[in-house]
N, C-alpha and C positions, 0 to 999 in steps of 0.2 A: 282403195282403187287408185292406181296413179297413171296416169294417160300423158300423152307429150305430142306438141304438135309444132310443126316447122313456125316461126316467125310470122313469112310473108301469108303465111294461110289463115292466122289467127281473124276469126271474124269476132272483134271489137265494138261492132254498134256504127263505126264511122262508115258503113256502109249503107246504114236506112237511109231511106228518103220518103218524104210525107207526099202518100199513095201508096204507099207497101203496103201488099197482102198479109195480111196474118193468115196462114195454115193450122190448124187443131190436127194431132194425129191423136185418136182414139186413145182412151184408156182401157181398159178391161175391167176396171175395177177401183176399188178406192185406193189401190195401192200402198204405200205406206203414211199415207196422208190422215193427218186426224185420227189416231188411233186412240188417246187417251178419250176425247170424246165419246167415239164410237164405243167402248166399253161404259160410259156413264151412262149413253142412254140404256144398252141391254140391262143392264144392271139395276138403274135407275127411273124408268118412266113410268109415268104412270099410263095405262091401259083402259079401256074406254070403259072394261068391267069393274074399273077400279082395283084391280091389281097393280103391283107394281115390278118393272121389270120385264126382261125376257129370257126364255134358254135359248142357247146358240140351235138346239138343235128344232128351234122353232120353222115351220115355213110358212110366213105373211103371204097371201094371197098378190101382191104384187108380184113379189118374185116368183111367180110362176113354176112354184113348185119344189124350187130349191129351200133349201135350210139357210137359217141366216150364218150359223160356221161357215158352211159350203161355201157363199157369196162373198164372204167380207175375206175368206184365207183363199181368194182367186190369185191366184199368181203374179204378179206386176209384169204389165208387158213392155216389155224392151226394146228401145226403139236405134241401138247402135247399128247393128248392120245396114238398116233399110237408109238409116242418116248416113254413115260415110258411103253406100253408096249413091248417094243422092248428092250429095259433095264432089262426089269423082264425077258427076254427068256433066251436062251441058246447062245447067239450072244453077241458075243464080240466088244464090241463098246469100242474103244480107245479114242476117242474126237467126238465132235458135234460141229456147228457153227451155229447159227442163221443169215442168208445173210440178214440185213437192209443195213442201209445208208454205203456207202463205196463199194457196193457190193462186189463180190468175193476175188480181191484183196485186201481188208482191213480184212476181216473176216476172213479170212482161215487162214492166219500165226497165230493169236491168240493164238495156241495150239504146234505150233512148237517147237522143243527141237533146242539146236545147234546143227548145223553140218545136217539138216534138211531143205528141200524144196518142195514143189507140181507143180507137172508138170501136167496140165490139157490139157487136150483136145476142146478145143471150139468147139462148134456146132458137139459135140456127143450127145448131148442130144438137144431137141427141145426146139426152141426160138418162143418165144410165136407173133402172128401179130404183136399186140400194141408195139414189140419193135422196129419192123421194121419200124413200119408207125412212129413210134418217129425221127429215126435215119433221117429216108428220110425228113421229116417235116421239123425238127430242123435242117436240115445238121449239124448230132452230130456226132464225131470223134466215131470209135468205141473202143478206149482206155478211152474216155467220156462215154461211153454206159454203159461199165463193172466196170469204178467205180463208177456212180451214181444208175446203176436199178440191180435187180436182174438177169435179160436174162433170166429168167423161170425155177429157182433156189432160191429157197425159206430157205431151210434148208439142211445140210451136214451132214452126219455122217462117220465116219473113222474106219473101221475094217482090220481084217487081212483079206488075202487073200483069205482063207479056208472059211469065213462068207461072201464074197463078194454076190456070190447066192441067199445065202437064206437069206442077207438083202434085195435085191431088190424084192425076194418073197413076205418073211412079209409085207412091205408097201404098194406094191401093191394090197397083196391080203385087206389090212388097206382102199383101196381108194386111196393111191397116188403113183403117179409112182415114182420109183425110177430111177437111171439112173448112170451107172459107169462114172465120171466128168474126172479122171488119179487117180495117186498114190502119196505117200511120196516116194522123192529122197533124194541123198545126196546132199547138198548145204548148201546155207546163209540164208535159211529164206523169200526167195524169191518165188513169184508164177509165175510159169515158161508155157510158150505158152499161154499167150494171145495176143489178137490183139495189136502191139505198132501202133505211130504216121506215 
């Protein structure tokens, strides 16, 4: 995939400022996040019957009925259209992050300046089943959890305070929910309030 964007437009990071909203636009799904994993545990766990393993065309009581094939080959949702048109509005978007591999903790300092940190909030915003029935499955730390999958956070965007609103308007009203994750602090660069060991 190769994309090209004018010079003066390029959003660089030197546009945050410590009070910036972080934005969450939903995932759909695990996306392509943590797949070698996710095959270890189906494969690999062990079961409360003392079996081990699972079949894809299993459906855990969390997932509410769906198969775990069904859940984990959900589509990746695509968040280009709803972002450049949220770029052409009146909405001041200071940085963006694509949350793949690394999840939250690797992707969000990206765009940080010095003297610059995010202090998030976990489970302000909703965690999707499939992450649950992972964690439980895999007995996976949840300091494991949020740097391998997304936790139902696909995409970020960072505005002032004043646009915090009527970001999560726009993309809602786009199809995806948005969701206030925390802000920019002052710090090192670190992403501050997730779950440690």
């Amino acid at each position: 995939c190769v994309g090209i964007v004018e010079k003066d437009q390029m959003l660089d990071g030197s546009q945050v400022e410590v009070g910036d909203r972080i934005i969450g636009l939903a995932s759909s799904g695990v996306h392509s996040n943590g797949f070698s994993l996710v095959r270890k545990i189906i494969a690999e766990a062990e079961r409360p019957n003392g079996q081990k393993g699972y079949d894809w065309a299993e459906t855990p009581e969390a997932l509410d009925g769906k198969s775990l094939g069904d859940v984990l080959l959900t589509p990746t949702q695509l968040y280009v259209k709803p972002v450049l048109a949220a770029l052409k509005s009146d909405l001041a978007i200071h940085a963006m992050a694509h949350v793949t591999g690394g999840g939250l903790p690797e992707n969000l300092p990206r765009w940080l300046a010095a003297g610059q940190s995010i202090q998030l909030a976990p489970y302000s915003w909703p965690v999707l089943p499939i992450f649950d029935w992972l964690q439980q499955a895999g007995q996976v730390s949840l300091p494991d959890m949020f740097n391998t999958f997304n936790m139902g956070v696909g995409f970020v965007v960072i505005v002032p305070p004043a646009d915090e609103a009527a970001a999560c308007e726009q993309f809602s009203a786009a199809g995806i929910s948005a969701y206030r994750l925390g802000e920019v602090v002052a710090g090192f660069g670190e992403v501050l309030g997730l779950p440690e060991a």
